[in-house]
PDBQT receptor file of N, H, CA, C and O in Angstrom, charges set to zero:
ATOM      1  N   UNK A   1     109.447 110.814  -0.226  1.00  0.00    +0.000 N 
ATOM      2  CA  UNK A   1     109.179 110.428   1.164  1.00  0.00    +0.000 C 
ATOM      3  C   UNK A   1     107.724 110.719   1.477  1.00  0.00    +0.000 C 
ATOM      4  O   UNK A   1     107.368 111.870   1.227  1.00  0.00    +0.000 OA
ATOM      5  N   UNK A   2     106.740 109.820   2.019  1.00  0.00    +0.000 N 
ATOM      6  H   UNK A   2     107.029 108.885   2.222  1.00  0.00    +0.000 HD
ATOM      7  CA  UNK A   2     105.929 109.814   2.456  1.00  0.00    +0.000 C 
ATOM      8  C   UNK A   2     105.721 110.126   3.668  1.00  0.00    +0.000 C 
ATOM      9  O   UNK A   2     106.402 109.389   4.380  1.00  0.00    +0.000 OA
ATOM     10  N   UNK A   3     104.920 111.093   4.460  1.00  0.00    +0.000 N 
ATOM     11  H   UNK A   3     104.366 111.692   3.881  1.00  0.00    +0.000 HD
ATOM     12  CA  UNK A   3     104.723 111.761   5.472  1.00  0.00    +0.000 C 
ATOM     13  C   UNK A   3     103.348 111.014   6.273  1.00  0.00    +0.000 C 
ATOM     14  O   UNK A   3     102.295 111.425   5.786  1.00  0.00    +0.000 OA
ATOM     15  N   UNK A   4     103.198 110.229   7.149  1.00  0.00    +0.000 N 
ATOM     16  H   UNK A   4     104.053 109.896   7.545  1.00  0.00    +0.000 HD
ATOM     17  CA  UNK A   4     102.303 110.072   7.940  1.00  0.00    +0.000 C 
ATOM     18  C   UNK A   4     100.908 111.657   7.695  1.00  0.00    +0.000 C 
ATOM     19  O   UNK A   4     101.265 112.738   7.226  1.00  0.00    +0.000 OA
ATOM     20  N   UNK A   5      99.845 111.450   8.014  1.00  0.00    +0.000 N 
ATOM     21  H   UNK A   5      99.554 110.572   8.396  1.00  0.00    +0.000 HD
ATOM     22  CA  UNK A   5      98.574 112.260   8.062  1.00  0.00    +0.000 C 
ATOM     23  C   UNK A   5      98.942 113.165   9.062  1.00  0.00    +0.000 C 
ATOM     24  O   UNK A   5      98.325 114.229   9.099  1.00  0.00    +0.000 OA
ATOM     25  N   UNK A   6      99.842 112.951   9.896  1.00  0.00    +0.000 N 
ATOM     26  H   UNK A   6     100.344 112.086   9.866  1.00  0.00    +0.000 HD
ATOM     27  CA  UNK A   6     100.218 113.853  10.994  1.00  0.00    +0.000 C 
ATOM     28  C   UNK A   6      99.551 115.148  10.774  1.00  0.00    +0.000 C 
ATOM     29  O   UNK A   6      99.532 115.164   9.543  1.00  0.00    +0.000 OA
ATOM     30  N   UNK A   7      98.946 116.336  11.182  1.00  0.00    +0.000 N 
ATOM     31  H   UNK A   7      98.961 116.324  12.182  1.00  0.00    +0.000 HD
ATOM     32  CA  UNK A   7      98.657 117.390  11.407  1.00  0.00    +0.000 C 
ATOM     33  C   UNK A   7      99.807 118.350  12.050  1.00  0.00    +0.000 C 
ATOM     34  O   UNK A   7     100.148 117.946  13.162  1.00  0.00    +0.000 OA
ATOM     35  N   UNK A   8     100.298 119.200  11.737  1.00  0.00    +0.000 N 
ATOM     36  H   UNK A   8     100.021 119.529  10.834  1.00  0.00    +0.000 HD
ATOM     37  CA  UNK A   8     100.934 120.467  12.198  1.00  0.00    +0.000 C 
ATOM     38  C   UNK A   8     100.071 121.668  12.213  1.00  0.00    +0.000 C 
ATOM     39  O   UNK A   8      99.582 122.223  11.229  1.00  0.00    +0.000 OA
ATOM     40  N   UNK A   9      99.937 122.020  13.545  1.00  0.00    +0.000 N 
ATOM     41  H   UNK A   9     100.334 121.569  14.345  1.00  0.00    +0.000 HD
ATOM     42  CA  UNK A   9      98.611 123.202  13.623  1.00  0.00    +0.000 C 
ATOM     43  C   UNK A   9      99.334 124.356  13.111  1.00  0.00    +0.000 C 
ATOM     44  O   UNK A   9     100.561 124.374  13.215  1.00  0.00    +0.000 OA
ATOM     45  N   UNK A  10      98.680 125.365  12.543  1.00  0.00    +0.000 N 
ATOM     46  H   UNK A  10      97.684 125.351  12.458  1.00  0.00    +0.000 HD
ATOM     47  CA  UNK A  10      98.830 126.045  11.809  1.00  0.00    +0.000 C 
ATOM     48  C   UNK A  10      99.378 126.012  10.120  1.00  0.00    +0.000 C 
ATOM     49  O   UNK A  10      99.753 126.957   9.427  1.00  0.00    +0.000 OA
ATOM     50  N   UNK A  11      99.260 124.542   9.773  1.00  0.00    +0.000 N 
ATOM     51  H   UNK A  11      98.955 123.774  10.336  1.00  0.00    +0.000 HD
ATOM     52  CA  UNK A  11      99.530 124.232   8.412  1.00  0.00    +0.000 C 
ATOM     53  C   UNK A  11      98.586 123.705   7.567  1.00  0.00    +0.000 C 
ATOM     54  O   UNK A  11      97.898 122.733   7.880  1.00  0.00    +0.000 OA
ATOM     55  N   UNK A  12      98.521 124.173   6.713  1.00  0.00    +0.000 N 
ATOM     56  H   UNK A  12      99.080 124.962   6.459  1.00  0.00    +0.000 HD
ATOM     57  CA  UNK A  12      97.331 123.577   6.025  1.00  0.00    +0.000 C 
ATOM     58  C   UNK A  12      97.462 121.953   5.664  1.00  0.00    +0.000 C 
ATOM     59  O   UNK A  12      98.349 121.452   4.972  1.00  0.00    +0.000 OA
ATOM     60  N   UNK A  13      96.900 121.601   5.991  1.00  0.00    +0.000 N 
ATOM     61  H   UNK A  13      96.180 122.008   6.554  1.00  0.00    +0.000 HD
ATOM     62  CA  UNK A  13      97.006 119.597   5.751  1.00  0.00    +0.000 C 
ATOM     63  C   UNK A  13      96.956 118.950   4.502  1.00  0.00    +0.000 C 
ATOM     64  O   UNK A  13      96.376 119.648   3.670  1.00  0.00    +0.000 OA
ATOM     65  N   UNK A  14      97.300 118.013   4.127  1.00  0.00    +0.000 N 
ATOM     66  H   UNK A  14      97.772 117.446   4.803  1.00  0.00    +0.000 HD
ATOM     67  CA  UNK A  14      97.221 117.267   2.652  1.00  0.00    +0.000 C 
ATOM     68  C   UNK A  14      95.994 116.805   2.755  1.00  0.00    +0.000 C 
ATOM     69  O   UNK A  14      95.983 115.800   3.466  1.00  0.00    +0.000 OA
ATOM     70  N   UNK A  15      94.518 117.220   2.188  1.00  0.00    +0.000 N 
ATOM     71  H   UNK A  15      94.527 118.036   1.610  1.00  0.00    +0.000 HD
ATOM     72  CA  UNK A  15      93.709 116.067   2.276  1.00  0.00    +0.000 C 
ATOM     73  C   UNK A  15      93.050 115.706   0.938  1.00  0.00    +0.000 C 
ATOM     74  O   UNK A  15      91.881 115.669   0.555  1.00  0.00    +0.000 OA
ATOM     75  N   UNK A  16      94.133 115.476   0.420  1.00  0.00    +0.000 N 
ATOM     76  H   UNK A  16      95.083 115.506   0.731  1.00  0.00    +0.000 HD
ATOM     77  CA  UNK A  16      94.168 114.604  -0.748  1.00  0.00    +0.000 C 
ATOM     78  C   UNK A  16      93.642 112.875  -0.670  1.00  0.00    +0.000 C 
ATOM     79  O   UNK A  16      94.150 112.021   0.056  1.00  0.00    +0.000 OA
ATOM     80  N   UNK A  17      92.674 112.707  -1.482  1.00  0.00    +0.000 N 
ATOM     81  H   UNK A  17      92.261 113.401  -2.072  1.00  0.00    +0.000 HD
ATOM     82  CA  UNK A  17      91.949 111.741  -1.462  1.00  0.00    +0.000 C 
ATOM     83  C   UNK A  17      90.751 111.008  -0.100  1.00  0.00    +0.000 C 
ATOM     84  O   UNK A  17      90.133 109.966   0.122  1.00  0.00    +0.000 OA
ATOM     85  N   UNK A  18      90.955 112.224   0.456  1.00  0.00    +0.000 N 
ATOM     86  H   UNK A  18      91.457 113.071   0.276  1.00  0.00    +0.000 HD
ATOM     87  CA  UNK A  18      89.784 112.143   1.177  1.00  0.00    +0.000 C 
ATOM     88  C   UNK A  18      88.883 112.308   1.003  1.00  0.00    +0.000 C 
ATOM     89  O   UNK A  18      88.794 112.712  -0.156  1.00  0.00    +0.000 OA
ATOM     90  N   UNK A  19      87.161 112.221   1.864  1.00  0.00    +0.000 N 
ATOM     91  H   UNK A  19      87.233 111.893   2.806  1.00  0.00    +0.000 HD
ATOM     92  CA  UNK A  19      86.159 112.319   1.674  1.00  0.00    +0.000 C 
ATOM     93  C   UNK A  19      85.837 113.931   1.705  1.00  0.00    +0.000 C 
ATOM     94  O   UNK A  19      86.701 114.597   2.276  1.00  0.00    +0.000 OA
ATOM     95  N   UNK A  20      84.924 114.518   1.270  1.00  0.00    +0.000 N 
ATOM     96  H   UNK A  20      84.222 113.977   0.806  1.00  0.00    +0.000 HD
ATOM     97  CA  UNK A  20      84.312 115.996   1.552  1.00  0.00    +0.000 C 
ATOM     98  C   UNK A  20      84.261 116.083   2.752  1.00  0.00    +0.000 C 
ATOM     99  O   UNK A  20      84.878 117.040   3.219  1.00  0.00    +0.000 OA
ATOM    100  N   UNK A  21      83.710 115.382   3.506  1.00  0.00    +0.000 N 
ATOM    101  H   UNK A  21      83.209 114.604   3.127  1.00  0.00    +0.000 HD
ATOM    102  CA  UNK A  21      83.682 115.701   5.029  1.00  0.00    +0.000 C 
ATOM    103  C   UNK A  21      84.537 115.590   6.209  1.00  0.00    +0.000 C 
ATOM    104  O   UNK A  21      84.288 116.002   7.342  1.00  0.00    +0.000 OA
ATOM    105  N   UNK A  22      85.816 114.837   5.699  1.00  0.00    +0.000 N 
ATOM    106  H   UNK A  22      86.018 114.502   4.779  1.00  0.00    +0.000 HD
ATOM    107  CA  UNK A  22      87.002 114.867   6.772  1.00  0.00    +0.000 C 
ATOM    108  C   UNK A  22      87.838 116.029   6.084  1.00  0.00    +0.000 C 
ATOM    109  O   UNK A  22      88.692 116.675   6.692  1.00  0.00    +0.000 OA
ATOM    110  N   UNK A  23      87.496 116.230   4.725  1.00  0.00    +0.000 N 
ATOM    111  H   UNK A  23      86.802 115.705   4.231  1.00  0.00    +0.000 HD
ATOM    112  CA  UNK A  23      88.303 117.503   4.409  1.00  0.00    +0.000 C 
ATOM    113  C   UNK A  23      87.571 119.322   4.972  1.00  0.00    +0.000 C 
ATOM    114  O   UNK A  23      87.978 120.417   5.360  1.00  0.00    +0.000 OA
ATOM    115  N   UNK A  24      86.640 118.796   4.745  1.00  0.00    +0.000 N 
ATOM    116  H   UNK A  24      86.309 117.906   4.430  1.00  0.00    +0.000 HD
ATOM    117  CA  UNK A  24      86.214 120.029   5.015  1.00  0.00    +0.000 C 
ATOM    118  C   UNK A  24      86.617 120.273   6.637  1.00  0.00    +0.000 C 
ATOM    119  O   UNK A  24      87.037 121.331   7.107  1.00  0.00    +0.000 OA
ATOM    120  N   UNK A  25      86.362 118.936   7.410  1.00  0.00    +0.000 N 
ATOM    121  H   UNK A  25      86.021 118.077   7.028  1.00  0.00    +0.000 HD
ATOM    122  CA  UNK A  25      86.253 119.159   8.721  1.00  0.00    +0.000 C 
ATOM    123  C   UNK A  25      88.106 119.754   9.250  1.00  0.00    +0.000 C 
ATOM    124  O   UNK A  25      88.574 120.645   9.958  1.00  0.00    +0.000 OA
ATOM    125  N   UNK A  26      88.567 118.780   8.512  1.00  0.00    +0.000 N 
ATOM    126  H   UNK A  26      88.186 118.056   7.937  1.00  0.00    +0.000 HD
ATOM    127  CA  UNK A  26      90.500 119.275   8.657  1.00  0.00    +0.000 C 
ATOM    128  C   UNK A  26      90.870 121.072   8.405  1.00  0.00    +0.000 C 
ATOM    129  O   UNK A  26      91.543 121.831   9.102  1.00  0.00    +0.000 OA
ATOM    130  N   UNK A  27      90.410 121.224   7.618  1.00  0.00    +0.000 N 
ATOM    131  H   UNK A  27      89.863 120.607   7.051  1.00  0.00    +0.000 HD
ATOM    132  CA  UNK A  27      90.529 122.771   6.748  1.00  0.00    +0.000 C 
ATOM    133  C   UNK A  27      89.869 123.908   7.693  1.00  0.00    +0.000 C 
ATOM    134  O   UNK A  27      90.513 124.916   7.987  1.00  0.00    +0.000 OA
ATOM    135  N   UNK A  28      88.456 123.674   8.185  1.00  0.00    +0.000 N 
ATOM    136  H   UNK A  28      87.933 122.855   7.947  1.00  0.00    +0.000 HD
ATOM    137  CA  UNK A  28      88.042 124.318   8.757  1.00  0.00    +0.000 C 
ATOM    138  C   UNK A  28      88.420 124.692  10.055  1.00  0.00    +0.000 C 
ATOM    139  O   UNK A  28      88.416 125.902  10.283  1.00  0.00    +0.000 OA
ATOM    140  N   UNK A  29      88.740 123.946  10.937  1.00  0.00    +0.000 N 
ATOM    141  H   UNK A  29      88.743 122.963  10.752  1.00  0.00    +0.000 HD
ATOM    142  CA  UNK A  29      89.408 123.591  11.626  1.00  0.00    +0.000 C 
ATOM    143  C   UNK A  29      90.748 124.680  11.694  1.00  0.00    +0.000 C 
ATOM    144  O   UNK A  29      91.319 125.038  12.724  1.00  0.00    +0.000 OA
ATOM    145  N   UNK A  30      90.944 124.931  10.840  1.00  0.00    +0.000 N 
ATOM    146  H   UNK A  30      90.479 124.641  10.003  1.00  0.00    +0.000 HD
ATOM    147  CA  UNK A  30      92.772 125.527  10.386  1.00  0.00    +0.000 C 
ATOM    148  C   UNK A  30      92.212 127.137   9.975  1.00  0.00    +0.000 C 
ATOM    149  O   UNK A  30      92.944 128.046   9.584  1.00  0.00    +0.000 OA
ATOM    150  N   UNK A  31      90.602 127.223  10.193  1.00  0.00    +0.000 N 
ATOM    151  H   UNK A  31      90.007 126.484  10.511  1.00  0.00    +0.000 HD
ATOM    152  CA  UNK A  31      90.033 128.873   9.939  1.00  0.00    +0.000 C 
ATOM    153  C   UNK A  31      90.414 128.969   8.179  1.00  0.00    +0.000 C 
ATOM    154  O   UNK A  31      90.663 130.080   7.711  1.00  0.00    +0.000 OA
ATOM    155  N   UNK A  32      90.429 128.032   7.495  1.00  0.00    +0.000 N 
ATOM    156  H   UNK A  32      90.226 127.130   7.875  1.00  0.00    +0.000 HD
ATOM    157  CA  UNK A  32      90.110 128.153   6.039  1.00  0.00    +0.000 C 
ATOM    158  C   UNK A  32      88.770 128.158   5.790  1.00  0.00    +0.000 C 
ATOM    159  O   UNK A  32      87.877 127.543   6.373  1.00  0.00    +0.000 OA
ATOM    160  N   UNK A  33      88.715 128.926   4.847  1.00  0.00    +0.000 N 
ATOM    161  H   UNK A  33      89.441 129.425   4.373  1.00  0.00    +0.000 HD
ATOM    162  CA  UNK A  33      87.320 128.873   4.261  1.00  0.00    +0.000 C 
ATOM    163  C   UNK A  33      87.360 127.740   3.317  1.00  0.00    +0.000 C 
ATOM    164  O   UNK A  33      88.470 127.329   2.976  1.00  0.00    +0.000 OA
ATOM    165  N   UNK A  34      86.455 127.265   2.919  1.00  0.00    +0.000 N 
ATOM    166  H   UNK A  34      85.554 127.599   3.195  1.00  0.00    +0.000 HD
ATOM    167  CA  UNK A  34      86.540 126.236   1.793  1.00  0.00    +0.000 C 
ATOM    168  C   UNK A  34      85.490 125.965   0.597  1.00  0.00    +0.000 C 
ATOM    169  O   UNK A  34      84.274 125.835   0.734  1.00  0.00    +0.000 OA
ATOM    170  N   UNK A  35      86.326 125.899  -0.772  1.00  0.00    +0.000 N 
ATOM    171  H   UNK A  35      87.314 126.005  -0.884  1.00  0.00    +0.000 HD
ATOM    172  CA  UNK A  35      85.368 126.188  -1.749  1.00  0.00    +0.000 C 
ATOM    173  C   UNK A  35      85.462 124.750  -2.523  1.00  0.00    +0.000 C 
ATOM    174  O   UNK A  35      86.512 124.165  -2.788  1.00  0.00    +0.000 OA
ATOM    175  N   UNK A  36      84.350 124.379  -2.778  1.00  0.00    +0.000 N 
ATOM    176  H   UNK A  36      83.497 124.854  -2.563  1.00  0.00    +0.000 HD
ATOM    177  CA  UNK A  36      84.190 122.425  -3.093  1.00  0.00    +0.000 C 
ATOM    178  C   UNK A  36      83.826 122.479  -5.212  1.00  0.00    +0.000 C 
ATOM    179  O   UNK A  36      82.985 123.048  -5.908  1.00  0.00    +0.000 OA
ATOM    180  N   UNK A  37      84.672 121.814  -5.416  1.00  0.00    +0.000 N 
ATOM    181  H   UNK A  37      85.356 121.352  -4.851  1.00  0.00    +0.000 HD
ATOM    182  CA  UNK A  37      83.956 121.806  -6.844  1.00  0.00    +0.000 C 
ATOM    183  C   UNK A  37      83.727 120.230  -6.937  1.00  0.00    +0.000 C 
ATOM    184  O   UNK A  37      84.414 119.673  -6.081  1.00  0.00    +0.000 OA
ATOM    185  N   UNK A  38      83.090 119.463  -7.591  1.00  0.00    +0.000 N 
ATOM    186  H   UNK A  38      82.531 119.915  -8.286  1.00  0.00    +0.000 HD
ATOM    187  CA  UNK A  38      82.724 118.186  -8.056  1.00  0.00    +0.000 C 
ATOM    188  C   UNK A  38      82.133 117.514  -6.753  1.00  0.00    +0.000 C 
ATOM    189  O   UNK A  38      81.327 118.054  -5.995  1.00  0.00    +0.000 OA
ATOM    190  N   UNK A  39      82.649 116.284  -6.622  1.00  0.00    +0.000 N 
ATOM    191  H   UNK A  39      83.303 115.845  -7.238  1.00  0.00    +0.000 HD
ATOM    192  CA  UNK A  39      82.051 115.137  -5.354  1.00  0.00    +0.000 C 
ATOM    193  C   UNK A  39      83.113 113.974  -5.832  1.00  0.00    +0.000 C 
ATOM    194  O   UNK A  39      83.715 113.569  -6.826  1.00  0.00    +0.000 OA
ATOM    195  N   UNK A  40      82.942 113.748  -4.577  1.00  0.00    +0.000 N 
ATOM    196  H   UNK A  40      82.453 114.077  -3.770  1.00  0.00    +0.000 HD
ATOM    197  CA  UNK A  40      83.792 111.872  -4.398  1.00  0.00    +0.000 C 
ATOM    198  C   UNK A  40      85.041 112.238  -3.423  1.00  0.00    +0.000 C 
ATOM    199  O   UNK A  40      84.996 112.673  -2.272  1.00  0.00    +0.000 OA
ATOM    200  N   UNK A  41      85.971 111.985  -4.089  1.00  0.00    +0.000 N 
ATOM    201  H   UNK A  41      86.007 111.632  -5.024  1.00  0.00    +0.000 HD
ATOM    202  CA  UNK A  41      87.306 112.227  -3.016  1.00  0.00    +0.000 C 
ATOM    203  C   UNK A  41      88.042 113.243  -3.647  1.00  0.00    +0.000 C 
ATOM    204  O   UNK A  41      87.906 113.560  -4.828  1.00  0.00    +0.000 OA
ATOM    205  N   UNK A  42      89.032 113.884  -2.636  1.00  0.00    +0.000 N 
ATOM    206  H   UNK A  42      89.143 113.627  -1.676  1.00  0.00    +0.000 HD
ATOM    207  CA  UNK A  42      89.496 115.331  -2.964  1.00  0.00    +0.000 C 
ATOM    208  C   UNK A  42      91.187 114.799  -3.799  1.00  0.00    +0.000 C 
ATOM    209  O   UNK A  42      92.176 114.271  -3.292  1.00  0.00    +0.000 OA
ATOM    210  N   UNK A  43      90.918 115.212  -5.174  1.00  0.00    +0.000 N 
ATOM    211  H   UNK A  43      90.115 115.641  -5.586  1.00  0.00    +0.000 HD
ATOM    212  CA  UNK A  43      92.597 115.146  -6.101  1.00  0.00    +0.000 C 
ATOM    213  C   UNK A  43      92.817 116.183  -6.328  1.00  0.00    +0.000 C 
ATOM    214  O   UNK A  43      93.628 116.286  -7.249  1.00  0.00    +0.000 OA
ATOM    215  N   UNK A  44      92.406 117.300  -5.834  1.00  0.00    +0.000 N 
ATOM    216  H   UNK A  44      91.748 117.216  -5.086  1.00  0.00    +0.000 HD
ATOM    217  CA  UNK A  44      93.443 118.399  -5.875  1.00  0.00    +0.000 C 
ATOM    218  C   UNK A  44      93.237 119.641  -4.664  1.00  0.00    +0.000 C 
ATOM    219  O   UNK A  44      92.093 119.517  -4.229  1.00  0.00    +0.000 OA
ATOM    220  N   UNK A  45      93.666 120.330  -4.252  1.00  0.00    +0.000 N 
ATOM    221  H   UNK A  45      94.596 120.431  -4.606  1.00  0.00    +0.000 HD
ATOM    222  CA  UNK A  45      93.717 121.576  -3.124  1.00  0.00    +0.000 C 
ATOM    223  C   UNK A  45      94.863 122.917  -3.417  1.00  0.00    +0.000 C 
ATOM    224  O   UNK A  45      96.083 122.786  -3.523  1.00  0.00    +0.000 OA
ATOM    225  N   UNK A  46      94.258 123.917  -3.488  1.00  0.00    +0.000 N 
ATOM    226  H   UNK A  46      93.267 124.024  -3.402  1.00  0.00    +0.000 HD
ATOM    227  CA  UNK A  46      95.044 125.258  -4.146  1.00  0.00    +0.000 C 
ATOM    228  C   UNK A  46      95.333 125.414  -3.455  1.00  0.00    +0.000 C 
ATOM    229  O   UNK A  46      95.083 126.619  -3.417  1.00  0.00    +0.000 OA
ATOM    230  N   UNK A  47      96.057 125.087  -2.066  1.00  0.00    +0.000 N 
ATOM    231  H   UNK A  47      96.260 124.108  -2.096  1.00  0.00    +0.000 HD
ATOM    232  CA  UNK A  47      96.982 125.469  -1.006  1.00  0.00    +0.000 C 
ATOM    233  C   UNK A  47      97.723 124.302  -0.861  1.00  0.00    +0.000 C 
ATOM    234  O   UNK A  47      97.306 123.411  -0.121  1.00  0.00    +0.000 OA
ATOM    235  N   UNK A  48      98.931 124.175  -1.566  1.00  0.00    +0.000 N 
ATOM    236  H   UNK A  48      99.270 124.899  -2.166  1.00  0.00    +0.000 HD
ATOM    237  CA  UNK A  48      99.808 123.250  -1.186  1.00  0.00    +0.000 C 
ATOM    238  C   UNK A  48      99.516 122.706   0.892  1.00  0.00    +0.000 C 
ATOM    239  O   UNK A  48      99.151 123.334   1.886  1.00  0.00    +0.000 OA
ATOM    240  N   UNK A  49      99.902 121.377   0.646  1.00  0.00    +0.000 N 
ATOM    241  H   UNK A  49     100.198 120.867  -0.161  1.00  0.00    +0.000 HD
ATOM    242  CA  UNK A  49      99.899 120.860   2.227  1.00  0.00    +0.000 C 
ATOM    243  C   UNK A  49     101.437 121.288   2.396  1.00  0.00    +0.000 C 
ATOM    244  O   UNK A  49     102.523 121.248   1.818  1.00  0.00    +0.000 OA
ATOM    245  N   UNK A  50     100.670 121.820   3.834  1.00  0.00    +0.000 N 
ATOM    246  H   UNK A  50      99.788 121.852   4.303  1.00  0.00    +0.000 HD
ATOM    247  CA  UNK A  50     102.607 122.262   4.012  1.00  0.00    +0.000 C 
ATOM    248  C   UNK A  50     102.601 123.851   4.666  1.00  0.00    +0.000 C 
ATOM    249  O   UNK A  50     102.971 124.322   5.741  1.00  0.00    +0.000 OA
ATOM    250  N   UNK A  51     102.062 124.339   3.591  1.00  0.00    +0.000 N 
ATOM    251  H   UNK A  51     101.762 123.957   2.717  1.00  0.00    +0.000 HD
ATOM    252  CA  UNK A  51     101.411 125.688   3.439  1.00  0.00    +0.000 C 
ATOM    253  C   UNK A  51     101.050 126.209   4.751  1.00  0.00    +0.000 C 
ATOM    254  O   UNK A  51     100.420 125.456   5.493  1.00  0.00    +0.000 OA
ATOM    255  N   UNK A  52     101.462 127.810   5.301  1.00  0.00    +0.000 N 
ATOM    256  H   UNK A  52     101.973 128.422   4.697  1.00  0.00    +0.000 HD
ATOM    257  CA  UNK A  52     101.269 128.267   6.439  1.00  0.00    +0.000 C 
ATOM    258  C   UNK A  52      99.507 128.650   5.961  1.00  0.00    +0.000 C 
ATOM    259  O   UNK A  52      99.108 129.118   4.895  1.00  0.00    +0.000 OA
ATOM    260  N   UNK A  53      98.576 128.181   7.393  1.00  0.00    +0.000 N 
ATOM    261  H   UNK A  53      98.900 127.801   8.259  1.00  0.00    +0.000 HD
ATOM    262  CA  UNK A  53      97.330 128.425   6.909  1.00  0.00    +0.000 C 
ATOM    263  C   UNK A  53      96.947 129.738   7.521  1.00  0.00    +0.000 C 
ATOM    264  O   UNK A  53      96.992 129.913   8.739  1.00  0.00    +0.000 OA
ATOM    265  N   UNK A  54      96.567 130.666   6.663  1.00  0.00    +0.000 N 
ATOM    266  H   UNK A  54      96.530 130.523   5.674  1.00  0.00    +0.000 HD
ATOM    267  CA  UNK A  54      96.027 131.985   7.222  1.00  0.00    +0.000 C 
ATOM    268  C   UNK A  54      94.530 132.204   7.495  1.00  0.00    +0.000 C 
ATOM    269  O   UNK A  54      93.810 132.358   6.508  1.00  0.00    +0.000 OA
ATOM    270  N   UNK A  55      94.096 132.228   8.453  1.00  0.00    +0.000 N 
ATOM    271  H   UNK A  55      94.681 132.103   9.255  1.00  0.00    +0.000 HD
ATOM    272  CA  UNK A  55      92.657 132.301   9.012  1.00  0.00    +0.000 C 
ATOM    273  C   UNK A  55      92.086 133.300   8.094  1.00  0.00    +0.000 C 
ATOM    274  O   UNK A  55      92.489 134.440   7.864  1.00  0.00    +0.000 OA
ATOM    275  N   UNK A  56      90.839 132.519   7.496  1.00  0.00    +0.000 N 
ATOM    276  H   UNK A  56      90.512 131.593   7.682  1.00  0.00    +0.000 HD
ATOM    277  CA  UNK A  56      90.033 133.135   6.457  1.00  0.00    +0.000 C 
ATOM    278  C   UNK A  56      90.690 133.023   5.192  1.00  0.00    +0.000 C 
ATOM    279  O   UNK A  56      89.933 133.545   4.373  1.00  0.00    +0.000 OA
ATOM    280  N   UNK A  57      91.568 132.665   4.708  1.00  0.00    +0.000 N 
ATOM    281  H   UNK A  57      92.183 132.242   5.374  1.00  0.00    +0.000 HD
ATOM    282  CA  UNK A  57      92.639 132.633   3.277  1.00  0.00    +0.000 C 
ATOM    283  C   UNK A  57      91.056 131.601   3.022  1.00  0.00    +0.000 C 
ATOM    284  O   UNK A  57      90.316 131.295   3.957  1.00  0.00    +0.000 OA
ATOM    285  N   UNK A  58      90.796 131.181   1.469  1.00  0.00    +0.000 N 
ATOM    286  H   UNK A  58      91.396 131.429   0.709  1.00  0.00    +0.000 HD
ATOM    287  CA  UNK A  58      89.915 130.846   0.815  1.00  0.00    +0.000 C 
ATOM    288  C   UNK A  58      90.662 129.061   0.367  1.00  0.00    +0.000 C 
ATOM    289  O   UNK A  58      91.643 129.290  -0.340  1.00  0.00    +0.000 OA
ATOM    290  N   UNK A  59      90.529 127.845   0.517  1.00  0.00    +0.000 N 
ATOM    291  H   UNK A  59      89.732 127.659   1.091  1.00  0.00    +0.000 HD
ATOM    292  CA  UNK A  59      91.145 126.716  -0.088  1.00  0.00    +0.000 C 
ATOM    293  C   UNK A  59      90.447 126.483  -0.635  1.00  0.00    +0.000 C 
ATOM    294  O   UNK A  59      89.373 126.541  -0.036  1.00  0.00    +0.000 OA
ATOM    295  N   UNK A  60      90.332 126.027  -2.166  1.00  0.00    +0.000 N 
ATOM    296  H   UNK A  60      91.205 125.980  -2.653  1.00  0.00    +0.000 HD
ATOM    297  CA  UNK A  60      89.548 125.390  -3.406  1.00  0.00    +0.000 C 
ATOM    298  C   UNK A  60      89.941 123.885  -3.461  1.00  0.00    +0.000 C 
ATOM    299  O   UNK A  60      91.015 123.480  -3.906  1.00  0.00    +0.000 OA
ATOM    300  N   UNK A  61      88.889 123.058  -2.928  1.00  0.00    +0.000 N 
ATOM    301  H   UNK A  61      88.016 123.388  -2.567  1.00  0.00    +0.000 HD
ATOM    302  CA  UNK A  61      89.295 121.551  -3.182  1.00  0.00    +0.000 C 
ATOM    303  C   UNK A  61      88.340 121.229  -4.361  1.00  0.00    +0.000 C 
ATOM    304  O   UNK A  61      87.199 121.672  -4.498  1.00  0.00    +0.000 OA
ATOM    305  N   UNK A  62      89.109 120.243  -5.325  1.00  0.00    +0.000 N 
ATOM    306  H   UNK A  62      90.036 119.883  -5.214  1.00  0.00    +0.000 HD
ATOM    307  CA  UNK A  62      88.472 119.570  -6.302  1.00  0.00    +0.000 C 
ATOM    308  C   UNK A  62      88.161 118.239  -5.794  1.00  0.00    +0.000 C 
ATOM    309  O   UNK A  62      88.784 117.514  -5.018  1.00  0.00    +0.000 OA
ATOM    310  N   UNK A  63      86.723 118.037  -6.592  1.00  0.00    +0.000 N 
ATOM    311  H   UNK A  63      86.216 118.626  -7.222  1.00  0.00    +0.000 HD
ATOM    312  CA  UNK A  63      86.908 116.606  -6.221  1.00  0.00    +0.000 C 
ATOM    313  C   UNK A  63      86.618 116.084  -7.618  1.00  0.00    +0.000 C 
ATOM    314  O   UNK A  63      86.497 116.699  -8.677  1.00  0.00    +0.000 OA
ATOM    315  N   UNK A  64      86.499 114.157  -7.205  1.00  0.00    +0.000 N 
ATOM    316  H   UNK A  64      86.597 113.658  -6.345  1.00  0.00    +0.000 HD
ATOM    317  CA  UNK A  64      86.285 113.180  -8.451  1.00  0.00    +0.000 C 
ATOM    318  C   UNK A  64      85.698 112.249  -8.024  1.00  0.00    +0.000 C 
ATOM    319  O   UNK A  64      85.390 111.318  -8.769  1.00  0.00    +0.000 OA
TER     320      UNK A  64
């Protein structure tokens, strides 16, 4: 099942295949810190979406 982009505040968001900058802007947003490896669009995030987001917890997005 596919889930609409919907946002639930206090959850960390899917931003899978997004740009660096709507991800970063989503994450931050949620008091994650955020750690960027590569460039292009984001295929992976070490905090499952879904995930209760804890202010200051560290998210590692990959990109490609």
């Amino acid at each position: 099942e596919v889930k609409p982009k919907a946002m639930s505040k206090g959850l960390v968001p899917n931003v899978m295949g997004m740009g660096i900058r709507d991800a970063m802007h989503l994450l931050e947003n949620r008091g994650l810190s955020v750690r960027v490896l590569g460039r292009g669009h984001v295929t992976r995030q070490s905090i499952a979406a879904g995930t209760r987001a804890v202010k200051g917890n560290t998210i590692t997005i990959e990109l490609s």
